[in-house]
Steps between C-alpha positions, in 0.01 A plus 500: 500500500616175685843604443366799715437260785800294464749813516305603817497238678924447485531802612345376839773431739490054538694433795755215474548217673770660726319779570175265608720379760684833650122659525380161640823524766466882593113422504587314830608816718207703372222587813180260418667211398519131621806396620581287245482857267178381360173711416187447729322284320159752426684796372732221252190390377333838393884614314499167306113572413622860406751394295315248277238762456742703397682257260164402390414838391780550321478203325152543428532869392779393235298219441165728438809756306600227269147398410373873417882537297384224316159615421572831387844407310272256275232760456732765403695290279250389278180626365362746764137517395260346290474722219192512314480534130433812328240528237496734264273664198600500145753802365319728343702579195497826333702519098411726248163351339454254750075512608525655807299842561560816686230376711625204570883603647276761739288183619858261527672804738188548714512156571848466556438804736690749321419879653366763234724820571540786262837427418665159572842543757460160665456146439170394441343841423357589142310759344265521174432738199325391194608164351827504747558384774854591732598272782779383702511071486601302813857304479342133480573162475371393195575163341759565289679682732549830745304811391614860538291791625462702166339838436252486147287640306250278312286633246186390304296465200157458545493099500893424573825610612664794286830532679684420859817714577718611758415818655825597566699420185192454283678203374195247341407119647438226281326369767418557849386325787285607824549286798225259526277527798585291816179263529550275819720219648453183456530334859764326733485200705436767801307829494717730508549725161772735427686680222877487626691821431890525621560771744670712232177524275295613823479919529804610783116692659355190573811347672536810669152553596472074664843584685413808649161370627599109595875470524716807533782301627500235233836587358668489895355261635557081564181408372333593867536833649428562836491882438178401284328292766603781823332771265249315401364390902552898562265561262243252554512594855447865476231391224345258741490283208633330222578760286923429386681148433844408591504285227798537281447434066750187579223404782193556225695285260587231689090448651362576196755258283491227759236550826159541549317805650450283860559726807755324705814577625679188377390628143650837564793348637560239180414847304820703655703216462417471174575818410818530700611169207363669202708859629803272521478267178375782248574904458235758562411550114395161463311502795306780425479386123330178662261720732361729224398179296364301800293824666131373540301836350123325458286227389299447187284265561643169613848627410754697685683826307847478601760753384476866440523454119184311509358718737539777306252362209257351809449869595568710240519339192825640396870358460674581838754680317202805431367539827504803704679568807186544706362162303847331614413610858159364463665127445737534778240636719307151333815288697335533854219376428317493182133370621509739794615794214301378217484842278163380356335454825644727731692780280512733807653253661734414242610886409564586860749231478639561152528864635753356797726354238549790357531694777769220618669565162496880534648480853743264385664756214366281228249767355475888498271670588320575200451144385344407870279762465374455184487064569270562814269725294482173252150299468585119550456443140416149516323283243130419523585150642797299599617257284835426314321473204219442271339136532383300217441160657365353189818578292728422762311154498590442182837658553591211720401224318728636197787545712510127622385401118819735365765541682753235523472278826218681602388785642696595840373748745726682717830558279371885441440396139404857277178349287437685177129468377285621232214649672379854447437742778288724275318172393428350822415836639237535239362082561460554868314795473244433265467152671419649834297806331315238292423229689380683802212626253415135354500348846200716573340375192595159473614365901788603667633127453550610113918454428708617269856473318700685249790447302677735325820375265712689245341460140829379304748352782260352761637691786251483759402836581251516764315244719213516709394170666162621663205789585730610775885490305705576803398209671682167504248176409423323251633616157214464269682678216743201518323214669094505399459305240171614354300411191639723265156558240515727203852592532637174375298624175818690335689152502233351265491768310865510417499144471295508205674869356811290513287287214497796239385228205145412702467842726494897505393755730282509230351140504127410559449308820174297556260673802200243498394249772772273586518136683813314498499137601836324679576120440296381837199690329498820722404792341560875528308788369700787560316845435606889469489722816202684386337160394437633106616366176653698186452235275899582375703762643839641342858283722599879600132624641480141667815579753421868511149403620603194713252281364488130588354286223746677240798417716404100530427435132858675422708337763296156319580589244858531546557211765519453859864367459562842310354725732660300812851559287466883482431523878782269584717750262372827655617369856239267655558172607380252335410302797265743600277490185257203446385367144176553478313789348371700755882650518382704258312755685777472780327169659841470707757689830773740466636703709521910420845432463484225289221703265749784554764267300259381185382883476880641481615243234172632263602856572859432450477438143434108598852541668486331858693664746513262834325723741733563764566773830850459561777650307856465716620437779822597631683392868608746739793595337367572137581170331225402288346155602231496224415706219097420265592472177252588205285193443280645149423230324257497167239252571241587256488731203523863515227501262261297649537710838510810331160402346395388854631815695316706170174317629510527855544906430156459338399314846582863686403753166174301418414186713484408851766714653404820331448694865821522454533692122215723609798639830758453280445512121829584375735236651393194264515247809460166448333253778244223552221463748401129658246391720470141612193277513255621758688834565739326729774666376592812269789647300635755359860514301591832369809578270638878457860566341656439826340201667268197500277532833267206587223590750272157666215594770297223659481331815687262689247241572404503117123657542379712240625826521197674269808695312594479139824588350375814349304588854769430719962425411394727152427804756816444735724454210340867355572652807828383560643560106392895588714492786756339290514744244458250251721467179282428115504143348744594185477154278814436277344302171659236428556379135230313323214678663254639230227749515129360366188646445166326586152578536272344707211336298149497647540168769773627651779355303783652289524498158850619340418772313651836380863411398707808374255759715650729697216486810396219626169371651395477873268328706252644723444443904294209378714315231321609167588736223368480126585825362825404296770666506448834648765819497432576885578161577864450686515132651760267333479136615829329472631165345789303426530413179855339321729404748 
């Protein structure tokens, strides 16, 4: 633009020397002069003061020109915003066989916002019959690569996926991908979020709809048009108020881009200029290209939505790509002033003005007749609330800390990184709603300062699933389901128990355990006398009854009996660190802090077939352009025997079909779920950790300032886990035997204990509520209790 300048200013006529002095000599015989030619002295003075004003401006004003060239050249050239990253749900994948339900595709495309028609015509519509489901999938981004719309049929067996095919050819897919869910952003340096769409992916409508209504002489114009600003003073005069701007796009971009909103004419006047550079250095397309990324639409919470890609999903929820016309209008009705035309608050408001944009558009040629007619008649159709998407604060916290733990370098906001995670809408969905459902009724019980946290991972890979972080989930604080570190009670009770059915020469699920008074003494001579729950003794009590039924004394003479150092071992190998775990006995009844992510961890690894898979939320992530910048890898590594935690997970379905957890086999008798209730010392804290086929869920409720809570496992995380596996649709505990595990009768003898007994009979003995059967070998009886024998 100084070039500008420069080729202006030699054009101006500069007067030689010569010339000075033939003006100077004529000057002489002019009427008003001295005699010596000269200029009165006054009026020389006030043309000298002229012209260095004059010179001054100009050199100021190309100054002023070459400073604002500057400014917007560097802006333009490099990265013009600071683009968030995108965060994104897992893939749900659909192959023939795979575990996915009927059910579960209708709950995937309701939350993905699909429309239910009869027959599917668009993207994003489906329909349903029995067991099949027909849809239309987005194009999307997903990490491998660029996604096609395609039209399919999927259809269903009861439990799984029978087939997915084409609707049109019929031809079958192997396997099949719907595009995950768009979760959030992770922010910028500023406040300002936006998805960035090119000009050619925006609907021609739109454009058409924001010229005709802000700009129609964008295309014509220099960037200012005076046209604009003449029509626009008409108007606002016959008005008698402000009811047209004379700003042009070029004008919007260059204030919003680089001004504030002061009212001044020096800002105006640095505006025009502005624009008047940006006209000249760069065509109209990549103007407007600029201006429909950098359009303020609203604000969600401390954040501004920029763009009308974004502000498509802030107000309806959709891709912009399947909006209506009249919904189109609606955002470029948004552009003059979203708080004063906030839909939610003032919808009359807001229709009358989405009604002049396409009354603009109609007048303009760009729709019939028909299609304004019928878009008037149209409700706004808005979401409940605005928002670009779901929030999960406590996942997103951990989110974070994997990304600067993961990716190389660390973590950098503002590149408009694509983050692919592992989370589960239908999951989460399910979390937050029993949290809120559930704790609103125990706060009137128990105080409303009662807390919560949940955390909900996939049974075999350790994909964290769902997250909830407190009573209230959509709130950002402090994330108790990854930072409370909590006495952890009864639920460390599984690790001693495998620890010693790792030991198949000294223990069964069928061994005796000691139930009498107990007082152990540590070398400085303190002594502990730890006692059951409901403050009894069994005299003995069968290893397998003693974890079903939680009790206490039966759990510190095995974990004795085995070893500290042992027990400590087994922990350290299901995923806790060792650090955390002191050496003395009271461990045994969970005398120590984890986190319910860390108990999450030790839980997955039993369920897992004593396979630890690292717990982890983040599965890719990809830069702008598609190229992969990290990629989880499987991380399954055998830890402990499959037959020790098959024998353990066998157990701790006895805790839910006969023990402590059996609320949950009396809603649910079928399923054969697994789990383990804890309460810590002085009802502090309580736990629940359930296990289905799908997923290992850990639920902790207690308080933050560590008073008693009066809640129990059972009484408390054992009924928000049952309400939240009915949401879930929950999937049956199907244990694969491993080798080496053999079948044994028993009978329990008159004290209590077990007595091997019946070899080669087909039915085997049971116990009663109470422990005790003497009958033999009876033909109704249907109980095994397992072993290891001969490995």
């Amino acid at each position: 633009m100084l070039s500008v300048h420069i080729q202006q200013l030699a054009k101006m006529k500069v007067m030689t020397e010569s010339e000075q002095q033939s003006a100077h000599t004529s000057a002489r015989y002019l009427p008003g002069k001295n005699s010596d030619g000269g200029e009165p002295p006054r009026r020389s003075k006030w043309k000298i003061l002229l012209a260095l004003i004059l010179v001054g401006s100009l050199i100021a004003l190309g100054g002023l020109g070459w400073t604002l060239n500057k400014q917007i050249a560097d802006k333009f050239a490099g990265q013009l915003w600071q683009l968030p990253s995108v965060v994104y749900a897992r893939e749900l994948v659909l192959e023939p066989g795979a575990q996915v339900r009927y059910e579960d595709l209708v709950k995937e495309l309701k939350a993905l916002n699909y429309r239910k028609v009869s027959k599917p015509t668009r993207v994003g519509e489906y329909s349903t019959s029995r067991l099949k489901v027909e849809f239309i999938r987005r194009p999307f981004q997903s990490r491998s690569g660029p996604q096609q719309a395609r039209h399919v049929i999927a259809e269903f067996n009861y439990s799984s996926v029978k087939r997915v095919a084409d609707a049109n050819t019929h031809r079958e897919y192997g396997i099949f991908s719907v595009e995950p869910q768009m979760l959030g952003m992770l922010e910028t340096d500023s406040n300002e979020l936006r998805l960035y769409k090119p000009k050619s992916e925006l609907p021609s409508t739109l454009i058409d709809a924001l010229l005709a209504t802000e700009d129609r002489d964008f295309y014509t114009h220099d960037g200012v048009s005076v046209v604009a600003i003449g029509r626009a003073f008409l108007a606002n005069m016959k008005a008698g108020r402000t009811v047209q701007g004379g700003s042009t796009l070029t004008q919007q971009l260059a204030k919003n881009l680089f001004l504030s909103s002061e009212r001044s004419l020096w800002r105006k006047f640095k505006e025009a200029y502005m624009a008047l550079i940006i006209d000249y250095r760069y065509n109209k397309d990549e103007i407007l290209d600029a201006y429909l990324n950098q359009v303020y639409l609203a604000q969600s919470g401390s954040d501004a939505v920029h763009g009308f890609a974004l502000g498509a999903r802030f107000y309806f929820g959709l891709p912009l790509s399947e909006l209506r016309i009249d919904q189109q209008a609606l955002l470029v009705g948004m552009v003059k002033g979203p708080s004063y035309y906030n839909p939610w608050r003032y919808p009359e408001r807001a229709k009358e003005r989405r009604d002049l944009v396409l009354s603009l558009l109609h007048d303009t040629q760009k729709i019939d007749d028909e299609t304004y007619k019928k878009a008037i008649k149209q409700d706004l159709d808005l979401q409940p609330k605005g928002h670009v998407a779901g929030r999960q604060p406590a996942f997103f916290s951990l989110l974070k800390q994997e990304l600067n733990k993961r990716v190389s370098q660390g973590y950098k906001p503002g590149l408009g990184l694509r983050v692919y995670t592992t989370l589960d809408p239908i999951s989460q969905a399910s979390a937050e709603g029993v949290v809120r459902a559930k704790m609103s009724a125990l706060k009137k019980q128990h105080g409303k300062q009662l807390e919560t946290a949940m955390v909900v991972a996939d049974r075999q890979t350790g994909e964290i699933r769902a997250m909830v972080g407190g009573s209230r989930p959509e709130f950002e604080g402090f994330n108790r389901a990854l930072d409370a570190r909590r006495q952890i009670g009864s639920v460390v009770k599984p690790a001693v128990y495998l620890s010693a059915l790792a030991r198949p020469e000294r223990f069964t699920l069928a061994s005796n355990l000691d139930d009498k008074p107990l007082t152990l003494t540590d070398e400085k001579g303190k002594t502990w006398s730890p006692r059951n729950y409901d403050r009894q003794f069994r005299g003995e009590v069968p290893l397998v009854q003693a974890l079903a039924r939680s009790y206490n004394i039966p759990t510190v003479n095995l974990g004795m009996s085995v070893g500290l150092d042992n027990v400590v071992d087994t922990l350290v190998d299901l995923g806790v660190d060792r650090g955390q775990i002191p050496q003395v006995p009271a461990i045994l009844l969970g005398a120590f802090t984890l986190s319910p992510y860390e108990v999450t961890q030790m839980y997955q690894t039993i369920a897992n077939e004593g396979r630890r898979s690292e717990l982890t939320a983040l599965s890719a992530v990809t830069d702008s352009d598609g190229e992969m910048i990290y990629q989880a890898l499987p991380t399954a590594k055998q830890v402990v025997s499959k037959q020790s935690a098959w024998l353990t997970m066998y157990a701790m379905q006895k805790v839910v079909s006969e023990g402590t957890a059996r609320y949950l086999d009396s809603i649910l008798p079928s399923l054969k779920l697994a789990g383990k209730t804890g309460t810590s010392d002085e009802g502090r804290d309580s736990w629940y950790v359930g296990v289905d086929g799908r997923e290992v869920v850990t639920v902790w409720m207690g308080r933050d300032d560590n008073k008693n809570v009066k809640l129990t496992g059972s009484s408390g995380p054992l009924r928000l886990y049952a309400d939240y596996i009915q949401r879930r649709d929950p999937e049956p505990v199907k244990l694969q035997e491993p080798k080496n595990i053999t079948d044994v009768a028993y009978q329990v003898n008159q004290q209590g204990g077990l007595t091997q007994a019946c070899i080669g009979q087909v039915e085997l003995p049971v116990w009663d509520k109470d422990g005790r059967q003497s009958q033999g070998c009876e033909n109704k009886v249907s109980t095994i209790i397992r072993s290891i024998f001969n490995w």
